[in-house]
C-alpha positions in Angstrom: 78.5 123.6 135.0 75.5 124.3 132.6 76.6 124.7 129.1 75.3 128.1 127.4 72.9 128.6 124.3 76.3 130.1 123.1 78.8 126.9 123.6 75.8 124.9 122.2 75.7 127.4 119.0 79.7 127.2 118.8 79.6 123.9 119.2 76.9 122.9 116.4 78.6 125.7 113.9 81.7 123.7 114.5 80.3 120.3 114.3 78.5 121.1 110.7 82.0 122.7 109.3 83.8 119.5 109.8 80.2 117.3 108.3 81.2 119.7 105.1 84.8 119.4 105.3 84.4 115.5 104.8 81.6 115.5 102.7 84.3 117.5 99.9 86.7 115.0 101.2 84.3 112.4 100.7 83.2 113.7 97.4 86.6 113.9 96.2 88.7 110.9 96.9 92.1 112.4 95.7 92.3 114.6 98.0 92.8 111.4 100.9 96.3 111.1 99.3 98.8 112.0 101.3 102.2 112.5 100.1 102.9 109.1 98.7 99.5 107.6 97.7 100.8 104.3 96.3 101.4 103.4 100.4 97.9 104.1 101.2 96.2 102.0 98.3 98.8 99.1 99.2 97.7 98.9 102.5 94.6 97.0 101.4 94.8 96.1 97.4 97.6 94.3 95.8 98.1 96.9 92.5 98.5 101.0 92.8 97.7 102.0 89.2 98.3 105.2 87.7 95.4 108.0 88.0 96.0 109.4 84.6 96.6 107.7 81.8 94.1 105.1 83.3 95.0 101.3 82.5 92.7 99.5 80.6 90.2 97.0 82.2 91.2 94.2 80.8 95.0 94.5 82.0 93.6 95.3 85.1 91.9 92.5 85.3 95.1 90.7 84.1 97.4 92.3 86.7 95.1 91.5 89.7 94.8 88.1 88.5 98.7 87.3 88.3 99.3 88.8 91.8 96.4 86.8 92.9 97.9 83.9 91.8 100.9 84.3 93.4 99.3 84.5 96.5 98.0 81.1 96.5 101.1 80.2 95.8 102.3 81.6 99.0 104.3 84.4 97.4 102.1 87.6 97.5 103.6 90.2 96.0 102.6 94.1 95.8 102.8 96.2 92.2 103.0 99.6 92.2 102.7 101.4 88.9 104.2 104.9 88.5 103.7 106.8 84.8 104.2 110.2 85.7 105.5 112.0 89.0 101.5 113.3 89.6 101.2 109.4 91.4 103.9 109.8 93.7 102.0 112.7 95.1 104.2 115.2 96.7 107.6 113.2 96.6 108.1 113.7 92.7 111.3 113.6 92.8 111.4 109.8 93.2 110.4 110.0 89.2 113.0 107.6 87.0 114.2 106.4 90.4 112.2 103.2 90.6 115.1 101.6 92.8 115.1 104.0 95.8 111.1 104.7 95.3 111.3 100.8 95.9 113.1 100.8 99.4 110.9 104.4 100.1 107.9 102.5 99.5 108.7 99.1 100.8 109.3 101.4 104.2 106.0 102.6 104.1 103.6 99.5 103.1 105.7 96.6 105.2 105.8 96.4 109.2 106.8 93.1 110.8 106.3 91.0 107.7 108.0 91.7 104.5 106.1 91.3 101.4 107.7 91.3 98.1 107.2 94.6 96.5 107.8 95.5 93.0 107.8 99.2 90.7 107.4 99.4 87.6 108.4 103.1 86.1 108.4 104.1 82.7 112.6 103.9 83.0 112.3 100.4 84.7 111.9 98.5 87.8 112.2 98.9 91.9 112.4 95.8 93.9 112.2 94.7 97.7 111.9 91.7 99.4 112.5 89.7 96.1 114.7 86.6 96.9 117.9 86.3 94.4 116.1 84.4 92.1 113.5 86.8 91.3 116.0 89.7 91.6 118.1 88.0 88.3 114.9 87.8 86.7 114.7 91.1 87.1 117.6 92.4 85.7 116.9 90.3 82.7 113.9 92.0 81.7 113.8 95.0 78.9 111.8 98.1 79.8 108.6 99.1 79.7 107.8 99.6 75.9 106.6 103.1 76.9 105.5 105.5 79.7 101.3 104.7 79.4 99.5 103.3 82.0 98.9 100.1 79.8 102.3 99.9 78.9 103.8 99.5 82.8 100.8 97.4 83.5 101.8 94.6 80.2 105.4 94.7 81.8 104.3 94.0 85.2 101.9 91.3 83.7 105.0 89.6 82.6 107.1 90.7 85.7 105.0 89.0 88.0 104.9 85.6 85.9 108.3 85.2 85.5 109.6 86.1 89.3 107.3 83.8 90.6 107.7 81.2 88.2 111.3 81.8 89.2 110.9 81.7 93.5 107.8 79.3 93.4 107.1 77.2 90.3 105.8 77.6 86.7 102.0 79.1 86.8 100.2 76.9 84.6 98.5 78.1 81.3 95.4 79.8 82.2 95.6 79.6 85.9 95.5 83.1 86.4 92.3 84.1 86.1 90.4 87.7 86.5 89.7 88.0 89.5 87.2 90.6 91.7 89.8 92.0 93.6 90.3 95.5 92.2 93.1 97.1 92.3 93.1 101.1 92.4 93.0 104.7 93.7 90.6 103.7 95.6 91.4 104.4 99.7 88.4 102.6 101.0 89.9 102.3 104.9 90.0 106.2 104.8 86.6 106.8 104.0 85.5 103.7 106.6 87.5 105.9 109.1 85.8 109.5 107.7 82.8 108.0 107.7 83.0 106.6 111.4 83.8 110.1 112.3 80.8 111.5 110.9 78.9 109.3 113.0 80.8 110.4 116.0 80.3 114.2 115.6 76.4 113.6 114.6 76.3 112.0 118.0 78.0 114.5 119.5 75.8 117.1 118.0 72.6 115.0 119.4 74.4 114.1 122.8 74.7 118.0 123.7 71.0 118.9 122.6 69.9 116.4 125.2 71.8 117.2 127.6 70.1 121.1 127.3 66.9 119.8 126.9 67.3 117.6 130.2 69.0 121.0 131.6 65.6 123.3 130.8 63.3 120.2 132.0 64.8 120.2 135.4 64.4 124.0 135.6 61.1 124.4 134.6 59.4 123.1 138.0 61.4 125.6 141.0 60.3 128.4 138.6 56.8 127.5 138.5 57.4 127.0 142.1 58.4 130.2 143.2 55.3 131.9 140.2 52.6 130.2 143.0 
């Protein structure tokens, strides 16, 4: 059945809402976290730090380079920082809970496989998958020394060294290094998947004003036809 000048028009009005709808979207990355955003960064980067206050570079770069080490020594572990109920999006009241937010989470990040996980909140830590080694260690700890970003990000620093010292074996002095993995807000699958469906509604958009244009061609020559 031919496809009006009116579906087209529908068609291309709708197509070019949803190019602007992700290009917002796009444009503003906070707005791709769902109701627990620590699950979606997670999925893909070893550290969830806190949106506001920020955490310094350097710990940063300190952070990513302890987990990183305890991957190569085959005990990867993911650290999710929480300063203020804003990062757990729209389950806040999993704030000064870091034990349950630790099972929530650990629900959320882990299918098949179970990777250590660990939470650091301004009122402590949230564990799963730890062995009993690394959960005494845990309990041995003191607090964060305050609710900033840098603060929960110098007591996972230490977290991290001593539970896998603890499960594994001593890391050696200096064998951490920074490394480029970057740990974040940062939701890069989603915007691979927005961006993938850009492509496929600007195909779409193309694919129908062929097919119209392939529609008028084949009309054109019976109505000169029937002019002669």
């Amino acid at each position: 059945m031919p496809i009006s000048r009116a579906t087209h028009s529908a068609a291309e009005i709708a197509a070019a809402a949803i190019l602007a709808l992700l290009a917002i979207v796009l444009l503003c990355p906070n707005a791709l976290a769902d109701a627990d955003p620590a699950s979606d960064v997670l999925l893909g980067e070893n550290v969830f730090y806190p949106y506001d206050p920020p955490v310094s570079r350097t710990l940063q770069a300190a952070l990513n380079a302890e987990t990183t080490a305890a991957h190569r020594a085959h005990f990867p572990i993911k650290v999710a920082l929480i300063a203020q109920p804003f990062d757990l999006g729209a389950i806040p009241t999993f704030f000064g809970k870091p034990k349950q937010y630790a099972v929530f989470l650990d629900q959320e990040i882990n299918f098949g496989s179970k990777v250590p996980l660990l939470v650091v909140m301004p009122s402590g830590y949230g564990t799963a998958g730890l062995p009993a080694a690394a959960k005494s260690v845990i309990a041995s700890l003191p607090r964060p020394r305050g609710p900033s970003g840098n603060a929960l990000a110098e007591a996972a620093v230490s977290a991290v060294r001593k539970i896998t010292s603890a499960v594994v074996h001593p890391l050696a002095a200096g064998a951490a290094r920074p490394s480029s993995q970057r740990g974040g807000n940062g939701t890069s699958l989603s915007l691979t998947i927005l961006m993938a469906v850009c492509v496929t509604v600007a195909a779409t958009i193309v694919a129908l004003r062929r097919g119209g244009m392939t529609r008028r061609r084949r009309r054109r020559p019976s109505g000169l036809g029937r002019r002669h």
